[in-house]
N, C-alpha and C positions, 0 to 999 in steps of 0.2 A: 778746460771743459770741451769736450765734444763737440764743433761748431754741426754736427748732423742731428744733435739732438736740441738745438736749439731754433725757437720757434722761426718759419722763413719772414715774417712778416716784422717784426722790431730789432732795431738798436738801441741795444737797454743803456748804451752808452750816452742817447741822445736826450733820456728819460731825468726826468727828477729826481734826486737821491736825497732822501730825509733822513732824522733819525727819527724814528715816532717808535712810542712803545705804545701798547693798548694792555691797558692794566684792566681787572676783574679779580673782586673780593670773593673769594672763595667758599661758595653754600653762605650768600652773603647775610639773609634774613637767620638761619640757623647759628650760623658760627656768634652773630650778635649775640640769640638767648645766649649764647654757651658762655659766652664772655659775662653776661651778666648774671651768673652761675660761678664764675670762676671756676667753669669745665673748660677741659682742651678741645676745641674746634674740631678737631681731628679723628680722635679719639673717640669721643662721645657720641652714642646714639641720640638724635633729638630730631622733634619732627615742628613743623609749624604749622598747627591744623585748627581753620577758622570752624569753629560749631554755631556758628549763628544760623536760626532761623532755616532761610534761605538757603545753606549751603551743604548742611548735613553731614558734614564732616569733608571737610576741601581740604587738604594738603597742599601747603602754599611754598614750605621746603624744606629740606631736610638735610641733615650731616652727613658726608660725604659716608660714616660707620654706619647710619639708619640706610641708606643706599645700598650699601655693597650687603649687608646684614638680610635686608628684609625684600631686595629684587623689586623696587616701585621708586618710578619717576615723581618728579615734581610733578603737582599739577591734579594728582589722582585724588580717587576717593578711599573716605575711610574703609567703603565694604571690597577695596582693592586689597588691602592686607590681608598678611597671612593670620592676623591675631585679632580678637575683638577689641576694640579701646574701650570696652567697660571693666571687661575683667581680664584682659590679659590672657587669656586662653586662647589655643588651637583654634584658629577661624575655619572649622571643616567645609562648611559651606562655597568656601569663595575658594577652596583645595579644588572641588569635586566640579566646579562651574569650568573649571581649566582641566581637569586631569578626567573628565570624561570621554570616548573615543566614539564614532560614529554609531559604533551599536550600543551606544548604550551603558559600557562595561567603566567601571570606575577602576583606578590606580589609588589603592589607599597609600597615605603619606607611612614613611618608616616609622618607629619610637623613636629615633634618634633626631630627627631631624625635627617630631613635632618639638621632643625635647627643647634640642638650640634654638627653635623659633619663643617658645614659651620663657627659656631663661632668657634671652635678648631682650624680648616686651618688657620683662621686669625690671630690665635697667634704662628701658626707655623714655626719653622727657615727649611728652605730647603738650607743649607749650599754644597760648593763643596769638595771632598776630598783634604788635603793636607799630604799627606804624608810624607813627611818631617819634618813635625809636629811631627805624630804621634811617628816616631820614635826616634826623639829627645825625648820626654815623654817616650822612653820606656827606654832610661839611666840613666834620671833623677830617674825611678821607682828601676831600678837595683840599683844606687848608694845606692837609701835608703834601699835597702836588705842589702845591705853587712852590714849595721849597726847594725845586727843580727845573722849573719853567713859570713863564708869565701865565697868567688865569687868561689872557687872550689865545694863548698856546696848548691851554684845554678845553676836549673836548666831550662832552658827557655824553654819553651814548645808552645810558641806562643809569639807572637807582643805585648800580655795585660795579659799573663798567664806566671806562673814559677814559680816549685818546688822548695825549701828550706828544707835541713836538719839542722836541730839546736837545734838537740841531745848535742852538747857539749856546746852549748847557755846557756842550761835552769839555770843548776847552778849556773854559772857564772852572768847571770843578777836577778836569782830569788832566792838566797841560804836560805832565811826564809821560801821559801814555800818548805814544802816537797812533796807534790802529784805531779807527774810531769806532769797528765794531766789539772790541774788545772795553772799550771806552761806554757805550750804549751797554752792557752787561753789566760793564761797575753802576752805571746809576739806575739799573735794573734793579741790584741786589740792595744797594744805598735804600731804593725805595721800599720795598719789602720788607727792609730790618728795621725801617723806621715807623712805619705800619704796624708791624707786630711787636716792638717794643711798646707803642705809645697807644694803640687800640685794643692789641690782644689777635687781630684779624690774620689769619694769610691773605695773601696776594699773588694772583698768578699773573705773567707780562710776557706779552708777546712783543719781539722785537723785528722790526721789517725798515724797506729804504723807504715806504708807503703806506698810508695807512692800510690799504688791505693787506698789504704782506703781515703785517703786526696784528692784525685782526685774527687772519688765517695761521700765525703762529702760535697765538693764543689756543686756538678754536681745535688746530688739528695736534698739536706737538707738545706746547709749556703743558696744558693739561695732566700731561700723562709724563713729564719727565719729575724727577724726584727732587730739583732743585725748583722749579714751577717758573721755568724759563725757555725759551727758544726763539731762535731768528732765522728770518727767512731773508734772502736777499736775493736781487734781481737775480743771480747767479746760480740761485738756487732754485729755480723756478721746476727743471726739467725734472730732480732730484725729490724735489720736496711738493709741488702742486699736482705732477701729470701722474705720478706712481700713488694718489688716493684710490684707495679701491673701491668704493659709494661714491659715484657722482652727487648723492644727495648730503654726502659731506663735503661737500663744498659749499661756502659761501652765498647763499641766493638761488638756491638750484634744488627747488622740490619736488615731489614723486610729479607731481602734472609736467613740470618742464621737463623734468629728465625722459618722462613720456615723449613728448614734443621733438625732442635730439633723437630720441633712438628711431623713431624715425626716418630723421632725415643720415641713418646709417652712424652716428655718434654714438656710443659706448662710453666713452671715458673722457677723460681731463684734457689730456695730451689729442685726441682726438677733434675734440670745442678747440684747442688751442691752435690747430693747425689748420681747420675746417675753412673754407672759404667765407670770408666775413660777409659778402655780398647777401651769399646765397642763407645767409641767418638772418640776414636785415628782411630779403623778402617772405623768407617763414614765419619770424618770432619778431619782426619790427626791432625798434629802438631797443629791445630789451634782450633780443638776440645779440647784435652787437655788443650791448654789455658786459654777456656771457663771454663771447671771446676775448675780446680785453682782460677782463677778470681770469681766465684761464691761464692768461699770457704774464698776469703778475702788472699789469698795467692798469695806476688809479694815480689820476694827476690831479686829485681833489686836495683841498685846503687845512686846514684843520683849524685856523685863523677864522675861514671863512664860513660860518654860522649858515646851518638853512634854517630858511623860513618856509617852515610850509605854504603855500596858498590853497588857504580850506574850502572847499567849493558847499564845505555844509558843517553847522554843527547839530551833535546830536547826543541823545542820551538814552538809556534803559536803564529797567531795574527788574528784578525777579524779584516778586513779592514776596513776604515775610509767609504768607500763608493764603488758600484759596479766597476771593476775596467774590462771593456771589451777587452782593448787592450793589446794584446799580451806582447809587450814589455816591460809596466809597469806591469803586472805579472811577468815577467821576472825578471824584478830588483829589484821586492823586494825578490823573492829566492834567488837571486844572495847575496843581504845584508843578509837575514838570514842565509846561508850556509857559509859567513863570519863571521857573530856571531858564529856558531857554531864552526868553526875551532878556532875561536880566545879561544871558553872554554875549547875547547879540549886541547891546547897548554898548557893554564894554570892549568888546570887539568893532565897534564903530560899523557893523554890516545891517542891511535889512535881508530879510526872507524874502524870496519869490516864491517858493511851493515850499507846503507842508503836508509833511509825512507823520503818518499813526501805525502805528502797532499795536496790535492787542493781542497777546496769548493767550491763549483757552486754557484751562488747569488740566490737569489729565482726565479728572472725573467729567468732565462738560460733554456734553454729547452734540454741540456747538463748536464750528471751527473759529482755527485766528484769523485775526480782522489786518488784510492789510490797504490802509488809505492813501491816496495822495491826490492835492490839488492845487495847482497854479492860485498863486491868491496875487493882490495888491501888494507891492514891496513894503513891509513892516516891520518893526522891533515894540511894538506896542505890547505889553503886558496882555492887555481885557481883551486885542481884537483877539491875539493868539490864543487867549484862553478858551472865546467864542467858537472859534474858528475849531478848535480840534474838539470840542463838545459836538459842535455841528456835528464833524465826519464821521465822531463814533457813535453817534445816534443814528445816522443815516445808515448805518448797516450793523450795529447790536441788534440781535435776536435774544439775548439773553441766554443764562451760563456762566457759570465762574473763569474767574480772569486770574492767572499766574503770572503773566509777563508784560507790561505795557515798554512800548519806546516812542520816543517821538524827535522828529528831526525838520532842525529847518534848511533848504537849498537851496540852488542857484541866488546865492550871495551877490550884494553888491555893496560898493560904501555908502554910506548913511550923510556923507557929507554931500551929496547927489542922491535928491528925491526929485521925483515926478510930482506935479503938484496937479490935484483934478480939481478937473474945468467943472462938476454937478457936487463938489463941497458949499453948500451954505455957508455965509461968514459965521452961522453960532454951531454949526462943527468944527468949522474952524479953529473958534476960540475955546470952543470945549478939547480937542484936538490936541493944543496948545496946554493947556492948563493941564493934563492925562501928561502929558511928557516933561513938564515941568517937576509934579509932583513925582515920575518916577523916576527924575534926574537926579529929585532929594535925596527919596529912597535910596539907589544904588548910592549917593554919597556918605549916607549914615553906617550904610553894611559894609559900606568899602573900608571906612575908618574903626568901626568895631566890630560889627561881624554881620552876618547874612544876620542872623535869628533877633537881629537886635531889635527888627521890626519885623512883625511875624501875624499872620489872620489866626482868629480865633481857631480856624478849623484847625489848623496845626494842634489842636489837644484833641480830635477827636481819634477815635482810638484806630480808625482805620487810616489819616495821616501817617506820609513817609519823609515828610519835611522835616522834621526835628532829627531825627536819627540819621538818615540822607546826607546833612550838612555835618556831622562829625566825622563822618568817616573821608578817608585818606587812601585815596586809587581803591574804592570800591571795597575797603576792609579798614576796619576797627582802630582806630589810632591808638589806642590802648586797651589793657587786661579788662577794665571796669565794662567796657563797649560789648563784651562778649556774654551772651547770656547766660553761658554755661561754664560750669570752672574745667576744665580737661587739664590739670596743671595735678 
């Protein structure tokens, strides 16, 4: 190697040398339907698109064939296609919103092309999210790691993604081979054929001496190679990091940062990696310096060593099902989400020192969003929090339909350290006492069968999001039945 092309600032000799792969199930919620279709993952157009209510056709993912086929990301909506999902036809509409030009003048689509858009739709699966699915799949995927490594030695990094070190692997299942890079590709491919024999999944592995080299193999190279494999090694940094041509295909590094660098005269990869590290610290802080490391191929993180966040707030939202004009059903659903929230603070052993409200205005309201916040008394109490966020959205409701409520509690502290006030009467006190007792029950009975086990009345009334709220799974449908509309 070229010692002029290599960075002036490391001895990658001096560096940590792992074997980590970073595995990623491939169009992971898609390829499931397909498997439970007994379609090829591959092959098959299929899209995963929630129609509830609220979401109006959200695109949650799709087959790598719906992808290349129909030109649309995950994540999009259905009026983003080129076809309508009712009938299957030519989406001209959503043609002409893109193929118009400053004056005015439209680019009608050819016959041919409406053609192959129209016969694709027809062989298209528009399946609903099942979550519950998904997740079950993601044990079954774990159980098949550990047949390579200890479950301390993985690291989950997502629902269809996770690191693996299996450094002390290689020997052990490869002792005739001596290159250990060669070695890390046989339990690469081990892993992927035992995947797709016993799920139906592919599997794409990135292989590095660190986890970001194996993240960044993944991300920039196995992708795109036909065996759904690649390694990066220290060695390869100059070869395989600095010659990306998007800085914002890197790693942690999006259009605002890469703003941020082209200022300070940085353009590219090799540029961050050679760039004086000093002079990043005092532009970008702590997180300049990351950037150069990360450029350099240098991440001496653990994969053993689990983070734990430290949450400085919990919080939560929802998009209502529908415009919701009257007072009292905005009411009760703050009411239910500021009892969710006490219910996680309890379990999380934290009290709230301020609380935050949101309230979205619907598009029709001629009324803006409401946003609150106030320092309270440190708390996990159910009724004060319920009070408490009644109070804020009364103090500034004008009235108007409500589309989006959130609400958030902050500056956290443990619950095992209360401040005790000096102007408590002893029968607050004891009433005080008796409020946390009973909802120490509660949380024990929901904990042992479920949140709904014990539920208020108001949970039947029709503007209630508690019932429905607690089956869903990361914010979508744990199964087909959850969905209100059949798209299947």
């Amino acid at each position: 190697m070229d010692q002029l092309n290599q960075s002036q600032y490391f001895d990658y000799s001096l560096e940590p040398r792992r074997a980590i792969l970073f595995q990623d199930v491939k169009s992971n919620y898609a390829s499931i339907e397909c498997v439970q279709r007994n379609l090829n993952p591959l092959t098959t157009s299929l899209c995963v698109m929630s129609r509830a209510d609220n979401t109006k056709g959200l695109l949650l993912a799709s087959s790598p064939t719906f992808k290349k086929v129909f030109g649309v990301k995950n994540v999009s909506r259905a009026s983003d296609l080129p076809f309508l999902i009712e009938t299957r036809k030519f989406n001209y509409p959503q043609w002409y919103r893109s193929h118009t030009d400053i004056h005015g003048q439209r680019t009608a689509p050819s016959v041919q092309y409406v053609a192959y858009i129209e016969s694709w739709a027809k062989r298209t699966w528009l399946v609903p999210p099942q979550m519950q699915l998904y997740v079950d799949y993601k044990i079954k995927v774990t159980d098949i790691l550990t047949n390579y490594t200890s479950i301390e030695e993985i690291h989950s990094y997502s629902i269809d993604e996770s690191f693996l070190d299996v450094t002390e692997s290689l020997n052990l299942f490869y002792p005739d081979i001596e290159n250990r890079y060669v070695q890390m590709n046989q339990i690469a491919l081990d892993l992927q054929r035992e995947i797709l024999h016993k799920l139906g999944l592919y599997v794409t592995v990135g292989i590095g001496d660190n986890p970001l080299l194996a993240k960044l193999a993944m991300d920039l190279y196995a992708k795109h190679n036909r065996n759904m494999r690649a390694l990066i090694r220290y060695e390869d940094v100059p070869d395989k990091l600095w010659t990306i041509p998007k800085m914002t295909d890197f790693w942690g590094i999006g259009k605002r940062t890469e703003k941020r660098l082209n200022k300070l005269g940085i353009t590219t990869i090799k540029e961050l990696a050679n760039a004086n590290p000093l002079l990043l610290k005092q532009k970008l802080g702590t997180i300049g310096l990351q950037h150069f490391f990360h450029a350099n191929g240098i991440d001496e993180s653990n994969v053993r060593e689990k983070y734990v966040p430290k949450s400085s707030s919990f919080s939560n939202s929802q998009i209502l099902p529908r415009d919701y004009p009257k007072q009292w059903e905005i009411e009760l659903v703050i009411r239910e989400m500021a009892e969710n929230l006490a219910t996680r603070l309890r379990k999380g052993g934290k009290l709230a020192s301020n609380l935050s409200l949101y309230v979205g205005a619907a598009v029709t309201s001629e009324y803006s969003s409401l946003k609150i916040s106030r320092n309270i008394e440190a708390t996990q109490n159910t009724k004060e929090l319920q009070d408490l966020a009644i109070t804020l959205f009364r103090e500034k409701y004008e009235g108007g339909a409500v589309r989006q409520i959130g609400i958030s509690g902050n500056r956290l502290s443990s619950a095992s350290v209360k401040q005790l006030s000096l102007f408590e009467t002893p029968e607050e006190s004891q009433n005080t006492e008796k409020q946390e007792s009973l909802q120490k029950a509660i949380d024990e009975i929901r904990e042992k069968f479920d949140f709904l086990a014990i539920r208020k009345a108001s949970s039947l009334s029709e503007g209630s999001r508690v019932i429905y709220r607690n089956k869903l799974i990361g914010g979508h449908a744990a199964n087909q039945e959850m969905e209100k509309k059949d798209v299947s």
